[in-house]
C-alpha positions as a LaTeX table, in Angstrom:
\begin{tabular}{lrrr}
\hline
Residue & $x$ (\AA) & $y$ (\AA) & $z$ (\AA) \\
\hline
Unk1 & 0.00 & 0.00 & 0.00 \\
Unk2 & 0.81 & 3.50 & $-1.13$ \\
Unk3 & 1.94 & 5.73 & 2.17 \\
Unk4 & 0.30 & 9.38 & 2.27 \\
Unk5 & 0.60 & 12.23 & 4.57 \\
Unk6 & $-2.21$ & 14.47 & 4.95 \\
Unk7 & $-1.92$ & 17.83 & 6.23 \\
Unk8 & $-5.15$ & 19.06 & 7.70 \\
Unk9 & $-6.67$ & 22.46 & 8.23 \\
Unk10 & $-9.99$ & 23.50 & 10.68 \\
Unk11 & $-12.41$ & 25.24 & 8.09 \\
Unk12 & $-14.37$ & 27.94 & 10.10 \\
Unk13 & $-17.10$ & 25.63 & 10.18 \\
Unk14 & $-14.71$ & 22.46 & 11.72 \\
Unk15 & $-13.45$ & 25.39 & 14.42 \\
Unk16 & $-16.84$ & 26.30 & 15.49 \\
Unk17 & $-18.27$ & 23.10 & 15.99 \\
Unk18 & $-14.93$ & 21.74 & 17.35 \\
Unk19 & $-16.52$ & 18.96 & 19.97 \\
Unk20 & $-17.81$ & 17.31 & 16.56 \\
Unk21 & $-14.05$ & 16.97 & 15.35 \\
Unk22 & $-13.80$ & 13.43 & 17.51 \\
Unk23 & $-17.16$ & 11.95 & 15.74 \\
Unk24 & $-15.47$ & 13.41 & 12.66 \\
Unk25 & $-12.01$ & 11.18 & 13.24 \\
Unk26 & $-13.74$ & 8.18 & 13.63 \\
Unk27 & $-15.99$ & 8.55 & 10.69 \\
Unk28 & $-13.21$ & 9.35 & 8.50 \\
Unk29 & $-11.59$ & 5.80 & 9.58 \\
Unk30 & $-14.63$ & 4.16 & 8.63 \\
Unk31 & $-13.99$ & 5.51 & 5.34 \\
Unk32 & $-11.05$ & 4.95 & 4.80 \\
Unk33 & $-11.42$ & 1.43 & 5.79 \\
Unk34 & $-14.66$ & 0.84 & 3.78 \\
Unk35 & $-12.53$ & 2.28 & 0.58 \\
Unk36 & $-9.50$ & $-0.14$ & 1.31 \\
Unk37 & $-7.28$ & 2.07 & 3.10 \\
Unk38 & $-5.84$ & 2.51 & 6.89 \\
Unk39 & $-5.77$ & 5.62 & 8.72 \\
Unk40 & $-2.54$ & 4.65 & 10.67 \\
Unk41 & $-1.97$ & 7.49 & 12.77 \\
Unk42 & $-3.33$ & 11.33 & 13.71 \\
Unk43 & $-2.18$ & 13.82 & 15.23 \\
Unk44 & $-3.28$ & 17.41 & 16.51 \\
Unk45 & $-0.16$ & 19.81 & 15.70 \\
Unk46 & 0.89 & 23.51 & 15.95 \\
Unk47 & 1.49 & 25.41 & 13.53 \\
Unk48 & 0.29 & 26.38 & 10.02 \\
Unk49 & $-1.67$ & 23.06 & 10.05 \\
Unk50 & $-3.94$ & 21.72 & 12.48 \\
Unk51 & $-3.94$ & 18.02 & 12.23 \\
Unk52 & $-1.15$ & 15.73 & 10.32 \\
Unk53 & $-3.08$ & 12.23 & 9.14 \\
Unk54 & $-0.90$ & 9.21 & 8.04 \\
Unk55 & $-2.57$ & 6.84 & 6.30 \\
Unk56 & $-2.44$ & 4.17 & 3.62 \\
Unk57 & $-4.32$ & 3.26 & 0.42 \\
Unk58 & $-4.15$ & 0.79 & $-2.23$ \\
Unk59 & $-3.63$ & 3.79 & $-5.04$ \\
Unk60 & $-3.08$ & 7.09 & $-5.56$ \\
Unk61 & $-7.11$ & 7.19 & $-6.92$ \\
Unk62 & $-7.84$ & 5.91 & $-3.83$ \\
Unk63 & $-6.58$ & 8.51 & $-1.64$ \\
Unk64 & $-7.80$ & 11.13 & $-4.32$ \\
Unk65 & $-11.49$ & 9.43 & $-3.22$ \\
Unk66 & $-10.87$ & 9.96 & 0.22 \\
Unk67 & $-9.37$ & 13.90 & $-0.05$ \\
Unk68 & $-12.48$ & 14.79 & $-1.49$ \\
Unk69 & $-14.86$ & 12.62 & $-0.11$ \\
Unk70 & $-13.15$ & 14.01 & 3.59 \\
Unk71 & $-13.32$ & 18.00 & 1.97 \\
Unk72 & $-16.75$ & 17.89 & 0.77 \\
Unk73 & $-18.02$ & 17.79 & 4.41 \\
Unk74 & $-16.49$ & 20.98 & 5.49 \\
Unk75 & $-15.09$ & 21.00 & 8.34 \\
Unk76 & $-11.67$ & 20.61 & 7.05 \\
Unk77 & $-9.75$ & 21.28 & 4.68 \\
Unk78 & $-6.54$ & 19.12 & 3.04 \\
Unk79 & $-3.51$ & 18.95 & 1.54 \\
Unk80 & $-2.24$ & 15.40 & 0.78 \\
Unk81 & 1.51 & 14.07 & 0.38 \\
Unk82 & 3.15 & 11.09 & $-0.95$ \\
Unk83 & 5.40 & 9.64 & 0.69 \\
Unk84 & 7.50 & 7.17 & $-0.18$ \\
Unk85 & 9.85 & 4.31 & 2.62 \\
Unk86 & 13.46 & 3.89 & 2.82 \\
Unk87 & 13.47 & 0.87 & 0.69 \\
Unk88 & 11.16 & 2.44 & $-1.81$ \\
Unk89 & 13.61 & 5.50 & $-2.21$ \\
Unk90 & 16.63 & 3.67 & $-2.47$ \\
Unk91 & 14.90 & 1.62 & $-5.48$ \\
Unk92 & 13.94 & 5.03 & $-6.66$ \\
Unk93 & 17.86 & 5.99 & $-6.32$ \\
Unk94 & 18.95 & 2.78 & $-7.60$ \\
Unk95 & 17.18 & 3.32 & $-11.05$ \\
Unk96 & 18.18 & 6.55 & $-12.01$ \\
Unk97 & 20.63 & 6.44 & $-14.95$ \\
\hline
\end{tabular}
């Protein structure tokens, strides 16, 4: 599975009803296990983001499903990484010519 990291924003809307955001979490896992994927780890964060998500998914149309499935609610708002292990760097490395 494909390794993503999600950088997560409060929309006005997600900050005002804030006491929703743990019903929120746990129906975003449920989505991303009904489309295949694993939410593997969350965290809340300072900073210019709010929340950092690291998940999994079978694709990168997969995770593309679940970034806008997650937006279109509106109480966040995403930006979504790919990230890649060690071992799939070095075969990255390893190809170049």
């Amino acid at each position: 599975m494909a390794t993503f990291i999600i950088m997560v924003r409060f929309t006005p809307q997600g900050i005002g009803n804030i006491k929703e955001s743990p019903k929120r979490l746990e129906a975003a896992k449920q989505a991303f296990k009904a489309m295949g994927a694993e939410l593997k780890q969350w965290y809340l964060v300072a900073g210019q983001y709010d929340a950092v998500v690291i998940g999994e998914a079978p694709d990168d149309e997969t995770a593309m499903k679940l970034a806008l499935l997650i937006n279109s609610q509106g109480a966040v708002r995403t930006e979504t990484l790919r990230a890649f292990t060690e071992d799939e760097y070095r075969k990255i490395i390893a190809a170049l010519p």
